[in-house]
N, C-alpha and C positions, 0 to 999 in steps of 0.2 A: 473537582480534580480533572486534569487536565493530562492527554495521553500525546505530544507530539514525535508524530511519526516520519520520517527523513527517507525517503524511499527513492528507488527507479524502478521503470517499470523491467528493466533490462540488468537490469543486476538480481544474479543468481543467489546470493546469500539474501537478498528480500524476497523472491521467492522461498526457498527454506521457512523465512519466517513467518508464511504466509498466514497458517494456522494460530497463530503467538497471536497475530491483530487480531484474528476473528474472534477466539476468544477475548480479547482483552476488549474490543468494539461490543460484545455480549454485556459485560459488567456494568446491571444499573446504576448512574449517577456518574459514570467516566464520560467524557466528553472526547473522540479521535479527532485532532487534527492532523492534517494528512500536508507535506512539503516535498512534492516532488522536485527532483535537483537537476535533472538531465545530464545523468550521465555520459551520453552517446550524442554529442550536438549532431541533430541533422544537417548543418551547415559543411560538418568535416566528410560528408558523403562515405561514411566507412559504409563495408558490406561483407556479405561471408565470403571469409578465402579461406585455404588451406589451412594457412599460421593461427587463423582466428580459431578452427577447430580444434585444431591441437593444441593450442592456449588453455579452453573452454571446460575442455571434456574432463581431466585431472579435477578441475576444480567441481566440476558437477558433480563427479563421481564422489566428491569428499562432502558435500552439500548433501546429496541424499542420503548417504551414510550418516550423517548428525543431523537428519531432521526428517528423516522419513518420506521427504517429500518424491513423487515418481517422477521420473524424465523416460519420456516417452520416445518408441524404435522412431519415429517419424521427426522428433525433434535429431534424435542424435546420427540417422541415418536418413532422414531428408531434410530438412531446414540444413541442418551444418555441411550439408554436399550442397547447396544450393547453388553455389558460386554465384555472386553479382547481388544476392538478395539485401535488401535495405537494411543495414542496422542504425535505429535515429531513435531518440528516445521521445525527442518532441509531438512526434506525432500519436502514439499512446499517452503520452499526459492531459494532450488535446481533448481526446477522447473522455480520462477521466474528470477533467473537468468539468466537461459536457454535458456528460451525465449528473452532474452534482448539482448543473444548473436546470436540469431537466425532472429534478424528484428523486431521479435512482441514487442509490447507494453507491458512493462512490469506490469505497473497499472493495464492495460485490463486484463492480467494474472491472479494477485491477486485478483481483482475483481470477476474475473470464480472462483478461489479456494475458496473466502468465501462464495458465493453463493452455491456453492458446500457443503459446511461446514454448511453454519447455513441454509438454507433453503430445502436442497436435501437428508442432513445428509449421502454423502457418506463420505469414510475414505479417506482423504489429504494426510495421512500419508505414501498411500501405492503408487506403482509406474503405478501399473497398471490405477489407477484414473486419475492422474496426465498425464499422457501419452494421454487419451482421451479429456482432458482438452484442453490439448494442442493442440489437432488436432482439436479442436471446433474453436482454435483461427488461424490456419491454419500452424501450426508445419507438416514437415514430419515425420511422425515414426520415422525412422530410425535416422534422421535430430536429435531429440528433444532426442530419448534415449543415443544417444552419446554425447549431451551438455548436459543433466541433468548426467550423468557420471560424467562429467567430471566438473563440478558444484559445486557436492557434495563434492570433497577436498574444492572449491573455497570457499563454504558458509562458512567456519571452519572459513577462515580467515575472512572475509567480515564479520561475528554476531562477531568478537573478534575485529575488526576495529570497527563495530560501541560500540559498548560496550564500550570502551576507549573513543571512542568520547563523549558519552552521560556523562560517567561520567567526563569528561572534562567540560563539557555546565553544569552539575549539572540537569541533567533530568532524574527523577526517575523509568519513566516508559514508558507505551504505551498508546494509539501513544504520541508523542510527534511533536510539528512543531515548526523550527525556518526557519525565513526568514532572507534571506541574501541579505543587499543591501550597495555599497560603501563598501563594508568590513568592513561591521556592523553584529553584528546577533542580532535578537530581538526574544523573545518567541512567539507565538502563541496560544493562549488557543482555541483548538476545540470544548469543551464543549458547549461555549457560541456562535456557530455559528450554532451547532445541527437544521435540518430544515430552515436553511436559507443557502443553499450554493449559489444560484445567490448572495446574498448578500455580499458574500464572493468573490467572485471571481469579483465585481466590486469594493469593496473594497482594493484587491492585485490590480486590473487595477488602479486606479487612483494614486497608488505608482509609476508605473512605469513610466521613464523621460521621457515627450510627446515628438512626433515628432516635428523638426524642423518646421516651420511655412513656407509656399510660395506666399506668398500674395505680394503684389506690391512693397512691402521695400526689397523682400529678393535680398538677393548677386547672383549672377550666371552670368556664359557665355553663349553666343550663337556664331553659326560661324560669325556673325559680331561683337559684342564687347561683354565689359563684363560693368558691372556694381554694 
């Protein structure tokens, strides 16, 4: 069974769900793939202003409230007063790519970057962040700046793969989950698991086909017969 995950690293309601993946990434035998979308093209050079904060804040305040998750005085009274600071999503995806190629957990990744983001309020956007990040999660330097290099072509393709994908499934936005099982895909609505992720992740367990049974009926050899 198959868990795909439709994310950014800059979108507030995937933050929320932050806890949903960890536990559902926890469930033996579920497999996370992970389809970062880039939301924020680094190309369109957006960055914090004014309008951007008073857009933002409404909606976070409604995010924590339905999932518990903390936004931190530094995000919402430094990052969001920043004026000029970077908003790109490419260059966190970069990152968690990086790490995917490097051994690390790419979830764990994303997880450090939104904390980073909504509660630490540094800039995601920049490399020097990101780079520290990484070495939080045990990245070498040198190791983690020559895969996030070398990333940043890869994400180009990877947010334009999953974008075809999404609008293939008909998913409008972020995050989005479909589970894959038997080569079926079904939606997921994350809203309605907000604060219940054990509940979630024993709910994906009981999808998944139980082990064989070894009780007194089952088949098996031994070195004297079989039965």
């Amino acid at each position: 069974m198959k868990l795909h995950y439709f994310y950014d690293p800059l979108c507030g309601w995937c933050y929320g769900a932050s806890p949903l993946l960890k536990a559902a990434a926890a469930v033996p035998g579920l497999e996370l793939i992970m389809h970062a979308g880039g939301m924020l093209d680094e190309a369109e050079g957006r960055t914090i202003t004014p309008e951007w904060r008073g857009y933002v804040m409404p909606h976070d305040a409604r995010i924590a409230q339905m999932s518990g998750q903390p936004f931190g005085e530094a995000y919402f009274e430094g990052l969001l007063r920043d004026i000029g600071a970077p908003l790109a999503s490419d260059p966190p995806i970069a990152a968690i790519l990086a790490a995917g190629k490097l051994g690390l957990e790419p979830l764990a990744m994303m997880a450090r970057i939104q904390r980073a983001h909504y509660q630490e309020g540094r800039r995601i956007a920049e490399f020097e962040v990101l780079a520290q990040l990484a070495a939080e999660q045990g990245a070498d330097a040198a190791a983690f700046a020559q895969a996030w290099r070398a990333a940043r072509t890869e994400a180009a393709s990877h947010i334009a793969q999953t974008r075809q994908m999404m609008a293939r499934l008909g998913l409008r936005g972020f995050p989005s989950v479909m589970l894959e099982q038997d080569g079926q895909l079904e939606r997921l609505e994350l809203s309605s698991w907000f604060g219940k992720h054990q509940q979630l992740a024993a709910d994906l367990a009981k999808r998944l086909p139980k082990p064989a049974e070894t009780g007194d009926d089952a088949l098996f050899c031994t070195p004297d017969s079989c039965r």
